[in-house]
N, C-alpha and C positions, 0 to 999 in steps of 0.2 A: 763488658770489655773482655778481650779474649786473652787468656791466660799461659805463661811461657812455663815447663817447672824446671827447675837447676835440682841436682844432684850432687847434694856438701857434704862434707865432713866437720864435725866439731873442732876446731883447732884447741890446743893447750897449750901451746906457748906462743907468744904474740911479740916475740923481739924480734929485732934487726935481724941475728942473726938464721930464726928457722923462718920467717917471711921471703929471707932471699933464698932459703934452700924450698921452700915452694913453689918460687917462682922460675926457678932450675929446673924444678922437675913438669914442668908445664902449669900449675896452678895460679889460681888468681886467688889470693887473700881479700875476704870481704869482712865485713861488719854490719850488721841489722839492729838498727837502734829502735826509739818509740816503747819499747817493750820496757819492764820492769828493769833489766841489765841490758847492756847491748850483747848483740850474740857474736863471737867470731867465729867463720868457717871456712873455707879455701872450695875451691871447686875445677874443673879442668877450662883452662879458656877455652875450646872450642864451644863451651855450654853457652858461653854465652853470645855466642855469633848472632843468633836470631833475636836477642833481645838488644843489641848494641849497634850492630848493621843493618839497621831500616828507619825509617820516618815514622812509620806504625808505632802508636802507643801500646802498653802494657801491662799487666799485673805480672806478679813473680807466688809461683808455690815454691819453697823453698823446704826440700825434704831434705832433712839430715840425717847420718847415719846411727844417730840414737833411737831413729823412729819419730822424731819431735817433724812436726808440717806446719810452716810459719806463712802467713799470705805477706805480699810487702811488693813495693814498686821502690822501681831506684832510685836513688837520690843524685849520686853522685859518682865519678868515674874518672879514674887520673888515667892518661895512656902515658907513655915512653917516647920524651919530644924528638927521639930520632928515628927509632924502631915501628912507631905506632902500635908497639904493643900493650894491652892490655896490664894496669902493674896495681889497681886498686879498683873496689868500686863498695860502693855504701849504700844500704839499703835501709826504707823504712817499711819499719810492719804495721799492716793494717788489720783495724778490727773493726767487724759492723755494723756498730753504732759512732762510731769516730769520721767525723769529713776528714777529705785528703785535700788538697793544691795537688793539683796534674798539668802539666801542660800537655794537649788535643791536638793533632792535628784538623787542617782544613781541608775536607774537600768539597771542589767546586763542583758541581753539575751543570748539563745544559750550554748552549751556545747562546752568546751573547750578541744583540743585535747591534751595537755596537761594533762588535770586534768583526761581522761581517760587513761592515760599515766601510774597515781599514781604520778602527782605532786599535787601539794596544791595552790589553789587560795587563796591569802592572799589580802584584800579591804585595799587598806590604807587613802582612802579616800571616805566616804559614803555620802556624803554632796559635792555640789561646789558652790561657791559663784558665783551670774553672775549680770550682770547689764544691764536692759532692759526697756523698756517703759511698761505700764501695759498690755497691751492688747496681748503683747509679750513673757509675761513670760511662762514657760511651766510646767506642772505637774511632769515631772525629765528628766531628763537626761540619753538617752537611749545608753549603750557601750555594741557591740556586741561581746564576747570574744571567740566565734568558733573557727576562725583561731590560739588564742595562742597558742604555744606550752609550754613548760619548760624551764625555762629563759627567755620568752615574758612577755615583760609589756606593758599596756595602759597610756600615759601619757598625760597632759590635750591638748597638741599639736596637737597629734594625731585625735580630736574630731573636726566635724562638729561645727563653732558657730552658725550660721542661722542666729535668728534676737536679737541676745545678745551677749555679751563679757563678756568672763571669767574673774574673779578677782585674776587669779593667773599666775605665772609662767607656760609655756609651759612646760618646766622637770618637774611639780608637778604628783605625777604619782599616776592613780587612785587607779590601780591595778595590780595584778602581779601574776605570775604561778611560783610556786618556785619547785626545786627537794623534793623529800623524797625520805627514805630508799626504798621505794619498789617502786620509779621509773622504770618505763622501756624506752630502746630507741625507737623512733619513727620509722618506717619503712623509711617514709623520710628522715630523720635525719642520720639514720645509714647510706645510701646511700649518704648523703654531707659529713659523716666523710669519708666514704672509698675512695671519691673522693678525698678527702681533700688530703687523705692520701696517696694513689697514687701521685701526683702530688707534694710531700713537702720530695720525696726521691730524691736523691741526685744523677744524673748520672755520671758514671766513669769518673774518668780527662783522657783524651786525649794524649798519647804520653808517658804515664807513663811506666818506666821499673821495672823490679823485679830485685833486687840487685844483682850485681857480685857474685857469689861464691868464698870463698877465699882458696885456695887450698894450 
């Protein structure tokens, strides 16, 4: 997985009052837990634009100005419900023998024969959670949807793990090709109905009479 670094300072005082004079002078006050103490440090929020404003997953190097270099993916992240800016975020550090919980992006590949069909690819899952050792994790989650047709879904079962486990149910379903109005049948398709349908008629009963006439 590919790797963002932040540029922190060690903070030493962690009250109300010097977190709002950080957050004056442009800083985002963080914290890096998992470790033996959590670490507090502040950093400038423009650092964090690449790792806050995008769908892309990420690891975090986190150099501080002691020299000390912490690996760690985010945890968590408060913004400003008017401003949208940036007023906390929480980090845990990872080490290389400890799995993580990540949530993966999906991506899809491929044209679905289906959706050239004029059905509708409906994502009902764009994120999965998986749990892996660091060196393991992957940049997302690659579901090839070619083969669907209309009425196919992808569901987390269906998927390759590799070197991680999914954090969900197998039925969790990622994805799905649904009908619309301006569906058409598949060439395939229409060929399993007629087979279908051939086969699901009823052959004559055997010995059967036509009734007496009654004169």
């Amino acid at each position: 997985m590919k790797s963002i670094t932040i540029n922190g300072s060690q903070r030493e005082s962690v009250g109300k009052k010097a977190t709002k004079a950080l957050r004056n002078a442009g800083q985002v006050p963080c914290v890096l837990y998992g470790g033996d103490k959590p670490v507090h440090f502040s950093a400038p929020e423009l650092a964090f634009s690449k790792l806050v404003y995008t769908p892309n997953a990420h690891t975090v190097v986190i150099e501080l100005d002691n020299g000390e270099t912490l690996n760690a993916v985010l945890q968590d992240i408060q913004f400003h419900p008017v401003t949208d800016r940036i007023l906390h975020i929480d980090f845990y550090q990872l080490f290389e023998d400890k799995e993580i919980a990540l949530n993966i992006p999906v991506q899809l590949v491929g044209n679905s024969r289906g959706v050239k069909n004029g059905g509708v690819l409906k994502r009902n899952n764009r994120k999965l959670r998986i749990k892996a050792l660091p060196v393991n994790l992957p940049d997302f989650i690659e579901v090839d949807i070619t083969p669907l047709k209309i009425g196919d879904k992808v569901a987390v079962g269906d998927l390759p793990t590799g070197d991680y486990t999914f954090l969900h149910n197998d039925n969790t379903v990622v994805c799905r090709v649904s009908t619309s109005r301006v569906a058409i049948v598949d060439d395939e398709d229409e060929e399993e109905l007629e087979e279908g349908a051939e086969g699901a008629e009823a052959p004559a009963s055997e010995g059967a009479e036509a009734p007496a006439s009654q004169e």
